[in-house]
N, C-alpha and C positions, 0 to 999 in steps of 0.2 A: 176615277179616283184611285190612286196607290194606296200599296201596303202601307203600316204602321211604320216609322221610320224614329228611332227609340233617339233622342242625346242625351249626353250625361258629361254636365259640364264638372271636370274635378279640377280644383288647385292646388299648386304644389305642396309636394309632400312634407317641407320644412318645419312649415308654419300651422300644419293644417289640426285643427282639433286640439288648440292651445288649451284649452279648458279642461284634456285628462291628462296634462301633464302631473297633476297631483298623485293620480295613479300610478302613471306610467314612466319608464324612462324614454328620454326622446326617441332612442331606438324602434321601442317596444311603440310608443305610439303613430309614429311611422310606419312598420310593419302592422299593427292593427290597423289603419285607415288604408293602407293599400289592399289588407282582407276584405274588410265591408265593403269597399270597391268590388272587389273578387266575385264577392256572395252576390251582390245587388248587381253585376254585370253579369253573373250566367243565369240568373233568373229571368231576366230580360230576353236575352238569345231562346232560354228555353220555353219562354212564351210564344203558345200557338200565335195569336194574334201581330205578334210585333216582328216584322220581316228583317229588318235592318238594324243593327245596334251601335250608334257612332260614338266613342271618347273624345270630348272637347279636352284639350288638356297643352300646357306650355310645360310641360315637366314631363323631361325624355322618360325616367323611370318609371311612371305611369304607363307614358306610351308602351313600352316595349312589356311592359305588364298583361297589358288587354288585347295587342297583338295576337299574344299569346293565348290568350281565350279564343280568338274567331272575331275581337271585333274590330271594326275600322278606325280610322284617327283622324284623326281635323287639329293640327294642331296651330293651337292660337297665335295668332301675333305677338308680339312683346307689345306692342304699343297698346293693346288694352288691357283697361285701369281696372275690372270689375268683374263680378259673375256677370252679370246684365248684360252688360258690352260685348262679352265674349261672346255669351247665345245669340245676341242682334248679329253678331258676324257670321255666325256658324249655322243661322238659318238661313241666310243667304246663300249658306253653299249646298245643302244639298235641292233635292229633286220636288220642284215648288208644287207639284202635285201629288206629293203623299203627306198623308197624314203623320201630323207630327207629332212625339209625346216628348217632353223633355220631364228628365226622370233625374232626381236627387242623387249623387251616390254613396249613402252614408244609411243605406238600409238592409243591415244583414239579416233581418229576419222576414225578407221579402221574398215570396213564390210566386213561381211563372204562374198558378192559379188564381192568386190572387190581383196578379198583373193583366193576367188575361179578365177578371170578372170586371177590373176599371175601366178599361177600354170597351169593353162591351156597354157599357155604363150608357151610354150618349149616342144620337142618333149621330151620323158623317156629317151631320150640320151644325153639330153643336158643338160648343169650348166647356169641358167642365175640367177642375182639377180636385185632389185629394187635399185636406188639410191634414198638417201632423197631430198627435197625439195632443200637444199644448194649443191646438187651436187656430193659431195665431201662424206658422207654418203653410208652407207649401211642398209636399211631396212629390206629384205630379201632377202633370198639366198636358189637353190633348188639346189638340186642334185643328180646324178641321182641313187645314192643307198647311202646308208651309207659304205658299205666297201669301196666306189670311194677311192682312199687315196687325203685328202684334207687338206691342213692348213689356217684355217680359220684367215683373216687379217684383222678383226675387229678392231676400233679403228681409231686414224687420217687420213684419205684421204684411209679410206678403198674401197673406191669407186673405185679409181685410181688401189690397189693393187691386187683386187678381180678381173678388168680386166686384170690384167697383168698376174693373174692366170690363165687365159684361161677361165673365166668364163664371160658368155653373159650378156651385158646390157641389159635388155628390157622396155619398157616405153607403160604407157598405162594410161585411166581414174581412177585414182584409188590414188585420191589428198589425203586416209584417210589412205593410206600404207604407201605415202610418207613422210607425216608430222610426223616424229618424235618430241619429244620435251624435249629441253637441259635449254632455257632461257625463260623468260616471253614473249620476245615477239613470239619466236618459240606456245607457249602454245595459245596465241591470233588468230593466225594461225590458231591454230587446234579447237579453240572453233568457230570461223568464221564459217568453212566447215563444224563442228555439231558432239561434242564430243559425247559418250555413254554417260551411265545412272551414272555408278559409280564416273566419273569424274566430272557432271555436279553437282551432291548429293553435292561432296564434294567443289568443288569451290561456291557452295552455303551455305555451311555451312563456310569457310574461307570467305567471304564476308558478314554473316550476325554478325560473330563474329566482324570483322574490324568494322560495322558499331556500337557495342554497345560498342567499345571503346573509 
């Protein structure tokens, strides 16, 4: 059995995290979802357990974002319509013998510690994944190879569908896996519990701008 083999499917930066635009300006929430990317991608590399860290992603600026980190790319076809789609492609491509986590990227207040205690979570035989703070989410998800045949049901109440796939809930201290972030107040959340560096950068730079408006 192989290493931990980390994806993290992200979509483009345009559109993404429509719901702080009340916050933010399109700039500023652009440059903030490419931070939480930032934060929730070097946690992952700096996890003992997880060997390999790939970015799913059809948006070159991403790509050359996480490059820049250390991690690898996969970058998606145009012809798919979906998060779902994308990961059904992107586990076909890597190495059908390592164990695979596909990892959310919209969790700045995620550490390699706490990434590493998920994975330890489950024996190499099992599927378990994290649900988010609302329940109803899916944070991460392990399994126990990439060839497993698996259809990922990301998306609303993926929580519910992932265990109805036979895949294990597990729950543990690990409040900076679970807090993903959709809306401002979700983002308040995760700055409480103690965002990374690239995210704080930047809500410091969208807050000093607000102020000399």
């Amino acid at each position: 059995m192989g290493g931990i083999h980390a994806l993290v499917p992200v979509k483009g930066l345009v559109n993404a995290k429509s719901r702080l635009s009340p916050r933010f300006t399109d700039t500023e929430r652009r440059d903030l979802v490419l931070a939480m990317l930032t934060d929730t991608v070097r946690a992952a590399i700096a996890a003992e357990s997880i060997e390999r860290v790939t970015v799913v992603t059809g948006d070159p600026i991403v790509a050359d974002a996480v490059r820049a980190l250390g991690c690898e790319v996969l970058r998606e076809p145009a012809r798919t319509r979906s998060l779902n789609e994308a990961l059904r492609w992107a586990i076909g491509q890597v190495d059908p013998n390592a164990r695979l986590l596909i990892l959310q990227a919209d969790l700045p207040a995620l550490t390699a510690a706490e990434l590493s205690a998920f994975t330890a979570s489950a024996p190499q035989t099992d599927r378990v994944f994290a649900n988010d703070q609302h329940h109803t989410g899916t944070t991460a998800l392990l399994l126990r190879s990439a060839s497993t045949p698996f259809e990922p049901q990301f998306g609303v109440d993926s929580a519910l569908r992932h265990r109805d796939a036979g895949v294990r809930l597990v729950d543990g201290e690990w409040p900076g896996l679970r807090h993903d972030v959709d809306t401002a107040d979700d983002l308040d959340v995760a700055v409480s519990i103690g965002v990374g560096p690239a995210t704080r950068a930047a809500l410091a730079l969208a807050s000093a701008a607000g102020e000399r408006s």
